[in-house]
C-alpha angles and dihedrals in degrees: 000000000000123000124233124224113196108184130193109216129184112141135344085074080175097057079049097059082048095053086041089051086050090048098039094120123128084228091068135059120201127217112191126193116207102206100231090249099062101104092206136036111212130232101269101209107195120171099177118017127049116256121200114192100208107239089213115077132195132215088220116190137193120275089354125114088251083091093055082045101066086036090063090036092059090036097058091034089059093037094050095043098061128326116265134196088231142012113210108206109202144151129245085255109058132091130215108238091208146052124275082249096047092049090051093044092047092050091041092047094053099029122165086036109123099210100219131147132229128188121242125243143003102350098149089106091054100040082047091054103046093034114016090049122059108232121201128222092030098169088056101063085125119041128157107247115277147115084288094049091048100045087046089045089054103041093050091046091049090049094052089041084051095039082054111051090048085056092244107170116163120223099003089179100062115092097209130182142186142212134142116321098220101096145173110212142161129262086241090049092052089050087070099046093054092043080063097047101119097038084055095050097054100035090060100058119122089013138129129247090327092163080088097057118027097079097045096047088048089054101040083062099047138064086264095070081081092056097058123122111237115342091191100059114048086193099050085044105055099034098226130129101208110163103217113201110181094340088311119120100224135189130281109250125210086257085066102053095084087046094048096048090042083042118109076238129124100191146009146232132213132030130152138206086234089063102038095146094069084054101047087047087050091056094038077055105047089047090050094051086051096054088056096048086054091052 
């Protein structure tokens, strides 16, 4: 059965022809997302697997539920247009670490596993902080310095203090928990987060970087919670290699390209235009890998 890739694009239209390239399998079909603030939509250039640009785009901001938004949008769009056996849900930026039949064996061979991540240890003050509490402002999360910057930043700082102190804590009786939002899950498993749609959509508002909580939270109440991979190491689970520096995601380096392709990893984030060449390196490695495996 055929794989969807749902991919979240806003800018290094040259590191997404070389995920497309890396995708570009007839066992595959491809749903990109252009963020609304992307001027121009490249040229997507596909051989092998089906690629659909959705027609709805979305202004998506940082922190805010605009990401959950075009999660759920990609996600309906793939689900709606055939049934798969996994939705892959990247940025524009990442790279797959292994070949196309790697990828299908690895998924075949452990089917019915939802590949989530869950982070590890006490995260109850953090999840209270971006869910259980309203924040204002919550399309400015990122603002250049500035008066405006100063005054959001202090607002928003002066309503959680005051939520606080009157005890206010949304939905007490939620046990939610967070992890990393690039995910690899089954076509049964994205049947239940569209039946909650709505629920999700409403729950989230106000809220704070909820991209990392709402699917894990879906799937920890639910059966599936019994299907995930590994519920001990975020990274194994979700299959994803992303290189944290001072609570910064940073870009892969080529001293990095031998340790991602030899990695447990499945794909990659992030990689930059400044930096091609790792990219590049990433795909030439991935196709000589593939070679071998067909040999």
């Amino acid at each position: 059965m055929k794989h969807a890739y749902l991919i979240m694009a806003h800018h290094e239209p040259e590191v997404l022809q070389l995920l497309l390239e890396a995708l570009d399998d007839k066992r595959n079909d491809v749903f990109i997302h252009f963020d609304r603030k992307c001027e121009a939509v490249p040229a997507i250039r596909m051989k092998k697997a089906r690629a659909f640009i959705l027609g709805e785009r979305i202004d998506v901001r940082w922190g805010h539920r605009s990401q959950i938004d075009v999660e759920l949008l990609l996600f309906e769009r793939a689900y709606k247009k055939q049934e798969y056996r996994y939705y892959h849900l990247l940025s524009g930026v990442d790279m797959p670490i292994k070949s196309q039949d790697y990828i299908h064996c690895f998924f075949e061979e452990h089917s019915g596993k939802e590949f989530i991540g869950f982070t590890q240890g006490d995260t109850e003050v953090e999840i209270t902080r971006k869910v259980r509490r309203y924040h204002l402002f919550s399309t400015e999360f990122r603002l250049p310095k500035g008066l405006r910057a100063f005054f959001v930043k202090g607002v928003r700082k002066a309503f959680l203090e005051l939520q606080t102190c009157f005890g206010i804590k949304r939905y007490a009786d939620i046990e939610f928990k967070k992890g990393t939002n690039w995910v690899s899950v089954s076509s049964e498993f994205v049947a239940l987060v569209l039946s909650q749609k709505e629920k999700i959509q409403k729950m989230y508002v106000r809220s704070f970087c909820a991209d990392e909580i709402f699917i894990q939270t879906i799937c920890w109440n639910s059966c599936f919670r019994e299907c995930v991979y590994d519920l001990l190491d975020s990274r194994n689970s979700s299959k994803r290699m992303i290189q944290w520096v001072n609570n910064e995601i940073v870009d892969w380096k080529m001293d990095d390209v031998r340790f991602l392709l030899d990695s447990p990893g499945l794909f990659a984030r992030k990689f930059s235009k400044n930096n091609i060449d790792v990219a590049k390196a990433i795909l030439q490695g991935i196709q000589v890998k593939e070679e071998s495996y067909d040999g």
